[in-house]
Z-matrix of the N, CA and C atoms (Angstrom, degrees):
N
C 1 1.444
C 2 1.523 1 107.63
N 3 1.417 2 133.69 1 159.98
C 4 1.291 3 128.57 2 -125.32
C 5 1.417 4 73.42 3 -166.59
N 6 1.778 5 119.85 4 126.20
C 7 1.514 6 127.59 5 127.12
C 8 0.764 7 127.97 6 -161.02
N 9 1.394 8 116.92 7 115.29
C 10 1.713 9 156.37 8 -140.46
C 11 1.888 10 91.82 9 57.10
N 12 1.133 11 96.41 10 -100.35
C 13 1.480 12 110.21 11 -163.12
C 14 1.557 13 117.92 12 -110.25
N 15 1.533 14 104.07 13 2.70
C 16 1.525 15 112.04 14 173.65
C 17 1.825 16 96.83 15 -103.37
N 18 1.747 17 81.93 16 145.64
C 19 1.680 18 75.36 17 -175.39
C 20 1.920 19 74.33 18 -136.39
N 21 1.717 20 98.52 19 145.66
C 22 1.566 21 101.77 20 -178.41
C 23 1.331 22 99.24 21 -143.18
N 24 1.226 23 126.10 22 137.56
C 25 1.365 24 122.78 23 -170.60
C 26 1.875 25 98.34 24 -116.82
N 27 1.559 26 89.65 25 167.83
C 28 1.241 27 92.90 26 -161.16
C 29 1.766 28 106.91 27 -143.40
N 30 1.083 29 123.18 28 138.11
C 31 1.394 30 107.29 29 176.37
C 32 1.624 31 122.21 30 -87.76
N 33 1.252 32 117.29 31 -165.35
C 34 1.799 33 112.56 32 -173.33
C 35 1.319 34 96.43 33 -79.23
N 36 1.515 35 128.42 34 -24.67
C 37 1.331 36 122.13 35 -153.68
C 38 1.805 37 87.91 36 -89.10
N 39 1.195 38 124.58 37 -44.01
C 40 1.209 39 143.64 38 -169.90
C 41 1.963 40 93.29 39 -41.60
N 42 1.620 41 96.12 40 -73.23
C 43 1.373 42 111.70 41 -173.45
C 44 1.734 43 127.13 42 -42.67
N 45 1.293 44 92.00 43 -13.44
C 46 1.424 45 111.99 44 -173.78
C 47 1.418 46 119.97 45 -83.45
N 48 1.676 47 100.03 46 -9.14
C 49 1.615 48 98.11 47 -175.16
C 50 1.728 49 97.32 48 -120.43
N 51 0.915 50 119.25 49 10.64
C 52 1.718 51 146.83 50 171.59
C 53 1.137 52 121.29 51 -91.37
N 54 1.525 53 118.65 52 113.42
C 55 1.791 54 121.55 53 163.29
C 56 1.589 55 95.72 54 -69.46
N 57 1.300 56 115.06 55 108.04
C 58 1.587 57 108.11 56 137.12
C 59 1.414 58 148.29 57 -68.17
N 60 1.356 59 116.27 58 138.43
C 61 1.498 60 109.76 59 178.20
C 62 1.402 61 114.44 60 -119.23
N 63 0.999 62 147.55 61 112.25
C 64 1.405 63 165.84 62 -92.31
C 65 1.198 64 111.07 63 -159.31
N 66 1.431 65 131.66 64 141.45
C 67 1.915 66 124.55 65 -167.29
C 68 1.341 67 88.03 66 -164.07
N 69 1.474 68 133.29 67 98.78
C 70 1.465 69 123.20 68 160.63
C 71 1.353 70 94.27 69 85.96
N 72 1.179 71 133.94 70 32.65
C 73 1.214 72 125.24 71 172.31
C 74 1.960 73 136.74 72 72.07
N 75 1.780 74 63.86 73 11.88
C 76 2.050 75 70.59 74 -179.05
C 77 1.684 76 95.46 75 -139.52
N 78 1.348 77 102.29 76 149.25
C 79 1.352 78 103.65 77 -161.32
C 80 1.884 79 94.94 78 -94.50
N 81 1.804 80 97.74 79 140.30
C 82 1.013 81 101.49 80 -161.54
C 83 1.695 82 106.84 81 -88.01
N 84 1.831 83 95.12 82 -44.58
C 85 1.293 84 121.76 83 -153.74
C 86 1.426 85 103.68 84 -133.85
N 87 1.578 86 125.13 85 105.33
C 88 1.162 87 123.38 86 148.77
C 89 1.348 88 148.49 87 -106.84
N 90 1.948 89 125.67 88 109.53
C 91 1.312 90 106.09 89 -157.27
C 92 1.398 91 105.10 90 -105.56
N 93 1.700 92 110.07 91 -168.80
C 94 1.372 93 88.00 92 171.19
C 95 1.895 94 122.33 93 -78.60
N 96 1.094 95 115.92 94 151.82
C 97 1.294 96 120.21 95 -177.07
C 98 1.523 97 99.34 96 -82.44
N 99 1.437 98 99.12 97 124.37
C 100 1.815 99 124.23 98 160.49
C 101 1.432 100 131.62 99 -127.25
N 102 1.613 101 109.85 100 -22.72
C 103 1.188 102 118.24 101 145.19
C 104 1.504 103 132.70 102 -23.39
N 105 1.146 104 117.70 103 146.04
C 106 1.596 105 125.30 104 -177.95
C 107 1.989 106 92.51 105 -147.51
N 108 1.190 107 123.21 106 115.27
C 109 1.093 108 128.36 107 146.40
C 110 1.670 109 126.41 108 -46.05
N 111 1.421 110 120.08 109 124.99
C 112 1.245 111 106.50 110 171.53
C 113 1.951 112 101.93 111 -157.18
N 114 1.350 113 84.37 112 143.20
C 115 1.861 114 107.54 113 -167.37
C 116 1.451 115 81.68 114 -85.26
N 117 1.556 116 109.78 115 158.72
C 118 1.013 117 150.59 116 136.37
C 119 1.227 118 145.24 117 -178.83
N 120 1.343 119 124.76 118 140.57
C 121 1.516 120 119.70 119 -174.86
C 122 1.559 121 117.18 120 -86.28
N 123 1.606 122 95.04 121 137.10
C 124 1.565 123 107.07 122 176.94
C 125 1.770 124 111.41 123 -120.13
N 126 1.102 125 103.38 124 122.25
C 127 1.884 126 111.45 125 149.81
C 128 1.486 127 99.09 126 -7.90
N 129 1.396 128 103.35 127 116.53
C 130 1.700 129 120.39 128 161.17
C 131 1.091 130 113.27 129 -50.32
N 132 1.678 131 138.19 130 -17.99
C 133 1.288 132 126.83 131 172.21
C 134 1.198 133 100.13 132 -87.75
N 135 1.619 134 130.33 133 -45.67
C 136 1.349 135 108.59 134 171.86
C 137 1.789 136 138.08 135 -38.54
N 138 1.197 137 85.96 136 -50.73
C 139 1.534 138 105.60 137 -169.36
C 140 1.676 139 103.25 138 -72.35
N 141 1.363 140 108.25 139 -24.36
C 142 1.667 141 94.99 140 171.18
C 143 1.618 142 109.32 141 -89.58
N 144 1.676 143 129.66 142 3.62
C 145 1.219 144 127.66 143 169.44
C 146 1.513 145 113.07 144 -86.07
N 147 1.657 146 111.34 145 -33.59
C 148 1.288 147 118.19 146 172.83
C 149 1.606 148 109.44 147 -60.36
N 150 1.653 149 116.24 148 -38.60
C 151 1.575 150 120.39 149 -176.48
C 152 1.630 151 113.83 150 -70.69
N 153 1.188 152 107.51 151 -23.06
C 154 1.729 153 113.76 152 -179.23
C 155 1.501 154 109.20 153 -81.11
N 156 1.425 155 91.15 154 -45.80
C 157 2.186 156 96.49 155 166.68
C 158 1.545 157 110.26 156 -29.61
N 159 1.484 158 96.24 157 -84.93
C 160 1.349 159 136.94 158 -162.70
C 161 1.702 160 94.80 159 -51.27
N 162 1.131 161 146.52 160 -23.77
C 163 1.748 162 158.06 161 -155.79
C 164 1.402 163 97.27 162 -106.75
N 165 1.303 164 112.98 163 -36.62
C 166 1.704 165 108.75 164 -162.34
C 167 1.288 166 104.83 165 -111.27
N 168 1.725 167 105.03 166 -44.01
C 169 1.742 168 85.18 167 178.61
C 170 1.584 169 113.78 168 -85.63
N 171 1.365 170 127.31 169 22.69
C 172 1.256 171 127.45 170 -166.96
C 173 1.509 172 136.47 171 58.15
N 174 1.536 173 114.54 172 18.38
C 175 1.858 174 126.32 173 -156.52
C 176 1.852 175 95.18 174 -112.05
N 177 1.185 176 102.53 175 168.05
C 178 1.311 177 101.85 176 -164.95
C 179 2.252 178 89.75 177 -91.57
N 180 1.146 179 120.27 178 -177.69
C 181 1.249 180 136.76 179 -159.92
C 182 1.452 181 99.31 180 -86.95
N 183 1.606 182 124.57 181 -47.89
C 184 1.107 183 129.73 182 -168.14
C 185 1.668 184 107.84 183 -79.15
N 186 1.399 185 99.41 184 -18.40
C 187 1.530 186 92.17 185 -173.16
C 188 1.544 187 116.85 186 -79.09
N 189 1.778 188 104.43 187 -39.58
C 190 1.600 189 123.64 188 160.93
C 191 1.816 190 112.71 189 -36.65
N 192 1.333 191 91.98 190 -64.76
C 193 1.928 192 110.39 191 173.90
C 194 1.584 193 117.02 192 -23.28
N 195 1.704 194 103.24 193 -59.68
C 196 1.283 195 151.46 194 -134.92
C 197 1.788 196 71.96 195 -83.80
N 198 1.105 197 93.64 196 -75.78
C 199 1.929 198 107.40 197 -143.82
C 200 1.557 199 83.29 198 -79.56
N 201 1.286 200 172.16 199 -35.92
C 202 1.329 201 166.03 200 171.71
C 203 1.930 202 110.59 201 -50.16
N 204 1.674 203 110.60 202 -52.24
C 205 0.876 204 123.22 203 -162.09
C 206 1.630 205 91.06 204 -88.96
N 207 1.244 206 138.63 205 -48.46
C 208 1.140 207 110.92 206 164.09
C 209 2.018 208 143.62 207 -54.71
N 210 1.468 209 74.15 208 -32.31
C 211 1.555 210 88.66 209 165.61
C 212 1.615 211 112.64 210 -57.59
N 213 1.286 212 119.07 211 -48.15
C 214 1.673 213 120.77 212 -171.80
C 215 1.668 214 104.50 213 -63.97
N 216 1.564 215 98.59 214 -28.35
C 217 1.430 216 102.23 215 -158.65
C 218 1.696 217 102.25 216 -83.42
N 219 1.182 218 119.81 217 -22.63
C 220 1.559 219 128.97 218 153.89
C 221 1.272 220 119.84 219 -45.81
N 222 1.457 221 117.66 220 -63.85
C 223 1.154 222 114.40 221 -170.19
C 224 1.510 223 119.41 222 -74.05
N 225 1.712 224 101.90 223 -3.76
C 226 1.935 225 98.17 224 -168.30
C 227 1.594 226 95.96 225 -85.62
N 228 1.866 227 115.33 226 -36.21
C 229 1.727 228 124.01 227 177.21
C 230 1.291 229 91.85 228 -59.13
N 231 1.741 230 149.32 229 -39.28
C 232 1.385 231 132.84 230 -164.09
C 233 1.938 232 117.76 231 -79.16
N 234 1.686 233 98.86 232 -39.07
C 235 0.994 234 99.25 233 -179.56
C 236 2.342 235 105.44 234 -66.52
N 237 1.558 236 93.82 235 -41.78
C 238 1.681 237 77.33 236 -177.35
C 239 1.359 238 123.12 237 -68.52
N 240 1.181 239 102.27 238 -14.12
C 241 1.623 240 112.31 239 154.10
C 242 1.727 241 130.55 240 -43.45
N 243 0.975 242 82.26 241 -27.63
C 244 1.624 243 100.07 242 -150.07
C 245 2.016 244 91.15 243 -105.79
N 246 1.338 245 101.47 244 -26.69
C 247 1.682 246 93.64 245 -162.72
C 248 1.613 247 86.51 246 -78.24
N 249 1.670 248 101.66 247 -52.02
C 250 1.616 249 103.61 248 -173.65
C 251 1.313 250 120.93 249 -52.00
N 252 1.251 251 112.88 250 -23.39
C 253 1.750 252 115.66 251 -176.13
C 254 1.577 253 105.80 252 -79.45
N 255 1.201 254 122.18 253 -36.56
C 256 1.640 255 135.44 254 -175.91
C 257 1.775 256 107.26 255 -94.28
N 258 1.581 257 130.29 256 -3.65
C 259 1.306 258 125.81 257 147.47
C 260 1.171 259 140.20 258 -23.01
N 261 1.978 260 103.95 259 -64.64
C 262 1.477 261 123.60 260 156.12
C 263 1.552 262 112.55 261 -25.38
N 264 1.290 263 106.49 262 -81.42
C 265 1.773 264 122.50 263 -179.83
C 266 1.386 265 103.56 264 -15.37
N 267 1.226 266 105.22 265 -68.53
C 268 1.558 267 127.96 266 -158.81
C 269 1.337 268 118.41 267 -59.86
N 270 1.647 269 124.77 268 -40.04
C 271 1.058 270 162.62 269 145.86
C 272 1.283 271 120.54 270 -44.42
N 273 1.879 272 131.84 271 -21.58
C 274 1.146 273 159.85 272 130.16
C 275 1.719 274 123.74 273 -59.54
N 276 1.158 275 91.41 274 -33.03
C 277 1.434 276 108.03 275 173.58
C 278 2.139 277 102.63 276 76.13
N 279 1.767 278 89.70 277 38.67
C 280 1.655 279 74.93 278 169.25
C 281 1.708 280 98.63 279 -106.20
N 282 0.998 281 112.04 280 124.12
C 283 1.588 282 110.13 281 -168.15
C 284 1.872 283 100.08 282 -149.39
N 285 1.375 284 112.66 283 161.66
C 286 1.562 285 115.68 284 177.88
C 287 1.700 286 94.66 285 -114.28
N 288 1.277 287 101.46 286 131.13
C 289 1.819 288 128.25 287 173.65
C 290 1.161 289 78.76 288 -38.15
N 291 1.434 290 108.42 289 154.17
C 292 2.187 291 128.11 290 165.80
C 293 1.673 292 96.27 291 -59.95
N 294 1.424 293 101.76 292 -55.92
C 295 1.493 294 124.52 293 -168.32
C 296 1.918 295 114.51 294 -26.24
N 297 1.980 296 79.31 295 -80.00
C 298 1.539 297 86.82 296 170.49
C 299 1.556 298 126.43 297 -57.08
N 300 1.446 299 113.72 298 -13.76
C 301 1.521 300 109.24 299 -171.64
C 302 2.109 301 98.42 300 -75.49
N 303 1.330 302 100.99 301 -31.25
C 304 1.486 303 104.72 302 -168.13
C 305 1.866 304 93.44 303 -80.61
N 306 1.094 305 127.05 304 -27.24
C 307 1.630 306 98.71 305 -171.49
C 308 0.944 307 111.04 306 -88.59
């Protein structure tokens, strides 16, 4: 394998722990692989909001996916963060009425 003027060879076993990226049939670019493939189906309105993203701001689909779904997945570890840390309280019984929180 060849880039610019470094050439590094690699064996099959080698290649196996490597995402390749491939151009004409010869691999250009190999990094390490961290990726995990994963299917899922989304709501046709979703998936045409993800396609309007991806059209206008110029980014590929998986990357939108990628960075949205991690984002949600942040905030669900912050909020259980947050319930478990405020348990104690509750468990003390220092807590605010539903009531007063709404007026």
């Amino acid at each position: 394998m060849t880039f610019g003027s470094y050439t590094i060879r690699l064996t099959d076993l080698d290649l196996k722990r490597f995402k390749q990226i491939k151009i004409g049939g010869e691999i250009i670019v190999a990094t390490p692989a961290k990726d995990r493939s994963v299917t899922a189906h989304f709501p046709l309105e979703l998936a045409e909001r993800v396609d309007e993203i991806a059209e206008c701001l110029e980014l590929l689909k998986n990357w939108i996916v990628k960075q949205a779904l991690s984002a949600r997945l942040d905030q669900k570890e912050e909020l259980g963060r947050l319930t478990r840390e405020a348990l104690p309280n509750v468990d003390a019984g220092r807590v605010i009425d539903h009531q007063a929180v709404q007026a």
